[in-house]
matplotlib code that plots the C-alpha trace (Angstrom):
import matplotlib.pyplot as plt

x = [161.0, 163.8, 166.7, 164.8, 161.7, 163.7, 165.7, 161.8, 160.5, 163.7, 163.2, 159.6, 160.0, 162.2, 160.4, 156.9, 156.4, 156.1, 157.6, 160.6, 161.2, 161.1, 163.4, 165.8, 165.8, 166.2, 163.0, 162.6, 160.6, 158.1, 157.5, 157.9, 155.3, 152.8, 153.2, 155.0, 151.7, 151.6, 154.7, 152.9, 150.5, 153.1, 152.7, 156.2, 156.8, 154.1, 154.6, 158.7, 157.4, 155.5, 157.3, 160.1, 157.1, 157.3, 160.7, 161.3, 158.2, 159.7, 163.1, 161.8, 158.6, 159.0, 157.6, 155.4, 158.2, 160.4, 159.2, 158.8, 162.3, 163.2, 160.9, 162.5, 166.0, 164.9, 163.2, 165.8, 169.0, 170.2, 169.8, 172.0, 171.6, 174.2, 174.1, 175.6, 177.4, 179.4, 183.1, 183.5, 184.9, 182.0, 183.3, 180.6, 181.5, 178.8, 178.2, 176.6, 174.1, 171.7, 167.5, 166.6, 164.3, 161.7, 162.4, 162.6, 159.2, 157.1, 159.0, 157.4, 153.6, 153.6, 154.6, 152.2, 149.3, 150.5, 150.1, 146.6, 148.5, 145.7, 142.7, 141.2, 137.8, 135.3, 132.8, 129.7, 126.3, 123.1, 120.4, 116.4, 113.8, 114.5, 111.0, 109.9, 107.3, 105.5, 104.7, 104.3, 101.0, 99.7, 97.5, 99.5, 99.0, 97.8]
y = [13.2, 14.7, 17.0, 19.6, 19.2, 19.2, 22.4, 23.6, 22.9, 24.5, 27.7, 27.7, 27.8, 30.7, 32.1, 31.4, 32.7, 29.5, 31.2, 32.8, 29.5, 27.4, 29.7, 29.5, 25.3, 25.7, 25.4, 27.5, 30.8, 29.9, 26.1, 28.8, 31.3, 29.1, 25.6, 26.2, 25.6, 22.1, 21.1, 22.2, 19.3, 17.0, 14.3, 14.1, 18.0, 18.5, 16.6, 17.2, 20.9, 20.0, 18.4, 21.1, 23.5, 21.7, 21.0, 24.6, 25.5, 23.1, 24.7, 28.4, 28.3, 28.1, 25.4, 26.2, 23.6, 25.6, 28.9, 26.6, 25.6, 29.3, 31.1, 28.2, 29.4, 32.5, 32.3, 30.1, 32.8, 30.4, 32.6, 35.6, 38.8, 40.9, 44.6, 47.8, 49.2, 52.9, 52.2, 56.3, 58.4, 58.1, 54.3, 51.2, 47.3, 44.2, 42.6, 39.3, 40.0, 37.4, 38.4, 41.3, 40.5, 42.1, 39.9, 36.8, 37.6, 38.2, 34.8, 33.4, 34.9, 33.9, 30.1, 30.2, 31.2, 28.6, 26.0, 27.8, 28.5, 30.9, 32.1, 35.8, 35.2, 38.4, 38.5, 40.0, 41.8, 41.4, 42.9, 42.7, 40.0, 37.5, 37.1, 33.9, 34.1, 30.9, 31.8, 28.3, 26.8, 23.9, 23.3, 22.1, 24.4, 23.1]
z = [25.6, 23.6, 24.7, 22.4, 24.2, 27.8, 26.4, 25.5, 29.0, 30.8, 29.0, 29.3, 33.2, 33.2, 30.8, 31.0, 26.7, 24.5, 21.2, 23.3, 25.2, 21.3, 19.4, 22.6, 22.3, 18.8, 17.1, 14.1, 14.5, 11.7, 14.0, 16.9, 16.3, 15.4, 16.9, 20.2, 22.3, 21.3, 23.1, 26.5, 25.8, 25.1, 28.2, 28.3, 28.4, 30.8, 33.1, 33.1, 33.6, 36.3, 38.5, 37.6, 39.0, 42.1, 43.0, 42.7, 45.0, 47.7, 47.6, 47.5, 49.9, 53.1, 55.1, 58.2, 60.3, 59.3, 60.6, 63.6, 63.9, 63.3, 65.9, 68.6, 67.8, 68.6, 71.7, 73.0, 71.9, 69.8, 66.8, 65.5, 63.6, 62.0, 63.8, 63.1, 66.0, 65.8, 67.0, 66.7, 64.3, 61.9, 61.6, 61.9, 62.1, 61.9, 65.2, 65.6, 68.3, 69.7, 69.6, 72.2, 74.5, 72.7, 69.8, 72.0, 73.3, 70.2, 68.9, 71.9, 71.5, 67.7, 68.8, 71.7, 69.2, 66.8, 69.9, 71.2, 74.5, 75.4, 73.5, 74.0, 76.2, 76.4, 79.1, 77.7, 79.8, 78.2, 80.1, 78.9, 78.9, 76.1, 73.8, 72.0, 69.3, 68.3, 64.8, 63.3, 62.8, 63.9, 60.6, 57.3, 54.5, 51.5]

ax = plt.figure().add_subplot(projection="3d")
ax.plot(x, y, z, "-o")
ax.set_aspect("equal")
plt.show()
């Protein structure tokens, strides 16, 4: 693969418009217009777009051990959260304020139902006589 095909591929990911992303690596807008497709079927191309596709998802999306590792911070106070608090006057200032309780606790229920800590369990009545119907034959139908 070529720096024109990489420059291609970059501006294709930002992008996502083959003509746009081949006049902006340099390709002409006649090769452009009509062309550009091909260079998504490139192996070289697409498979440097690819794993481009997929080094950004892991450094955008978060990971469920991440929300882990966040929801212990917070149930353990560890975490912090700017706040606006009135100092009078009509004047604010940003306070770093640990979670509330309230926050501490729901951080708590969400990694408890993460762990199955406790499951909802509903007692049900049934009242009536239960009724079986032999309906099956003992003959083979033919």
């Amino acid at each position: 693969m070529n720096k024109k095909h990489r420059d291609f591929a970059d501006h294709y990911i930002e992008l996502a418009n083959t003509e746009k992303a081949a006049l902006k690596a340099g390709y002409s807008q006649s090769y452009a217009r009509s062309r550009a497709y091909e260079l998504l079927d490139h192996p070289g191309v697409k498979e440097y777009i690819d794993e481009q596709m997929e080094r950004i998802s892991s450094e955008k999306i978060v990971q469920s051990n991440e929300i882990l590792i966040h929801l212990s911070s917070v149930l353990r106070g560890e975490a912090v959260a700017p706040v606006l608090i009135g100092t009078g006057g009509g004047k604010q200032e940003v306070v770093m304020l640990p979670p509330s309780a309230a926050e501490r606790l729901k951080a708590a229920e969400l990694l408890g139902k993460r762990y199955m800590m406790w499951t909802e369990k509903h007692q049900i009545e049934m009242s009536g006589a239960v009724t079986f119907v032999d309906d099956i034959s003992d003959t083979p139908e033919t």
